[in-house]
N, C-alpha and C positions, 0 to 999 in steps of 0.2 A: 810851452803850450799856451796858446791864443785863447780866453773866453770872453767872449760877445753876450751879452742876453739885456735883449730889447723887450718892451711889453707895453701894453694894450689895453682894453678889457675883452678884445675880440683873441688875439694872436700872443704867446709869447715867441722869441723868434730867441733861437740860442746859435754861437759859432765856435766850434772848436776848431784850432789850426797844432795837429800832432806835428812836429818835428821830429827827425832822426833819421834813420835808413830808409823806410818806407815811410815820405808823406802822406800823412790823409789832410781832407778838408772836409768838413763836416758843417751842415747848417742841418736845424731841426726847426721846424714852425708848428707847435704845441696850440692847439684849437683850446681854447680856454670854455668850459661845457657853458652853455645858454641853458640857464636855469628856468628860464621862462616856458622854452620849447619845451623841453621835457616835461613841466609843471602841466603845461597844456594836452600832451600825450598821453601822461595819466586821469588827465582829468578826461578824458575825449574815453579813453576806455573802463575809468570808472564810471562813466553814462551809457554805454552800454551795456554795464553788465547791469546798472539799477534797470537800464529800459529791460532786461531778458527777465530780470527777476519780477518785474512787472509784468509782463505778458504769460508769464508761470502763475501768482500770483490769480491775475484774469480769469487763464485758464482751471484755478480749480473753483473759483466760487463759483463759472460758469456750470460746471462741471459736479458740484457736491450736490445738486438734489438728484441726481440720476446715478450715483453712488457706483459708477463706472471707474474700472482699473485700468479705462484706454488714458485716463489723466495721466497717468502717472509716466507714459511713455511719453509722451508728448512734455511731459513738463520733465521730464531727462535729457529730452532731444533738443528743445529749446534752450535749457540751462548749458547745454555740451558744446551748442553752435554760439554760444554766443561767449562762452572760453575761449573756443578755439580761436573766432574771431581778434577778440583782445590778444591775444596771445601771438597773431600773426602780425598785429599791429600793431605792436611792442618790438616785435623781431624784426620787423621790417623798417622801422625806425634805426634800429639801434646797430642792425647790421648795414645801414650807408652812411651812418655818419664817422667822417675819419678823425681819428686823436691827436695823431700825430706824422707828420712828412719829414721826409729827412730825403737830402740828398749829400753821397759822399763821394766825392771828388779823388782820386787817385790818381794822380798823374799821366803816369805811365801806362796805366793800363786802363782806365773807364772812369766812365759817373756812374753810381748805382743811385737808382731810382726807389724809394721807399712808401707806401704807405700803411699807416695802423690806425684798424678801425677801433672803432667801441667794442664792439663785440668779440677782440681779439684776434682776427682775422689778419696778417699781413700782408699786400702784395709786394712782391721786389720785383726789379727791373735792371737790365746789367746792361749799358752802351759801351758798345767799344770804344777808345779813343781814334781808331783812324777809320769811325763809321760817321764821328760825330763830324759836320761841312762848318757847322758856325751855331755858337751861341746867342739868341738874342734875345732882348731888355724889350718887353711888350707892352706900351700903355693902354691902357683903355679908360677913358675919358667921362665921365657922367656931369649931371649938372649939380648933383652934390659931392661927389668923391674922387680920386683919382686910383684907379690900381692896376699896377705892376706884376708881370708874371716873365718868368723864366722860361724862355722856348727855345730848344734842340732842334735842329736842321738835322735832320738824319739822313744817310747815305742811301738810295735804295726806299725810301717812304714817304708816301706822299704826302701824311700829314705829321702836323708838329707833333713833338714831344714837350708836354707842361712837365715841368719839372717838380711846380704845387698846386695841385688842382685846388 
C-alpha cells in the first residue's frame, strides 16, 4: 500500500494505491477550511441580526408613548425574519462548500466519482470503464497561477466529466 500526501494551505491531496486481488486507486483532495470566509459569514450575519434588533429596538420607542400591543407583533416578526434570514445564509453557505473529493479508480470495473460537502451531504458518481473514450490532463492558464483538472471523455455526453471540481 502506496501513501502520497501532498499539502498546501489551500489543498491537501492524499493517494492510496491498495494491492491484492481487487486493485483500488484512490486520490482524495481535502479543502483545507478558509478561515477567513467563514470569519466573514458570521460576521455578515452577526450584522444582521444587530441591524433586526435595531429596528425592534426603533420600533418600540417609536411605539411606547401610544402604549399599543400592535408593537409587540411587529417586533416578533422582524426578530423572526431576520433569524430565518441568517439562518438561510449560514445553510446556504455551508451546504456548497465541498470538504473533500476523492476519485477511486478500479480497474476493471470504473472510476467512482466522490464529492463531501460541509454539511454532510455526499454526491457519488459511478463511470463505467468501457463508457469512459479518454482521460484528459486540462490546463488553464491565468497571469498569476496555473491549474490543472482531470476531465472524462464520456461515451454518449456531451459534456466533460471534472473529476475535482
Amino acid at each position: 500500500m502506496t501513501k502520497i500526501q501532498l499539502a498546501n494551505l489551500q489543498y491537501l491531496y492524499k493517494h492510496d494505491d491498495c494491492e491484492g486481488p481487487h486493485p483500488l486507486d484512490t486520490h482524495h483532495i481535502v479543502i483545507q477550511q478558509n478561515s477567513a470566509r467563514v470569519f466573514l459569514v458570521f460576521l455578515f450575519a452577526l450584522l444582521l441580526f444587530i441591524n433586526a434588533i435595531y429596528l425592534c429596538l426603533l420600533n418600540v420607542t417609536a411605539n411606547s408613548s401610544s402604549r399599543s400591543s400592535k408593537w409587540l407583533g411587529t417586533l416578533g416578526t422582524i426578530f423572526l425574519l431576520s433569524m430565518l434570514s441568517n439562518a438561510c445564509l449560514v445553510k446556504s453557505y455551508y451546504g456548497t462548500l465541498i470538504e473533500k473529493e476523492s476519485v477511486v479508480i478500479i480497474p476493471s470495473l470504473g472510476v467512482q466519482l466522490e464529492a463531501h460537502y460541509w454539511s454532510g451531504r455526499v454526491v457519488r458518481s459511478f463511470i463505467p470503464i468501457d463508457k469512459i473514450l479518454k482521460p484528459v490532463l486540462k490546463e488553464n492558464v491565468t497571469p498569476f497561477t496555473c491549474y490543472w483538472s482531470l476531465v472524462l471523455l464520456v461515451r454518449g455526453k456531451k459534456e466533460l466529466n471534472l473529476a475535482f471540481e
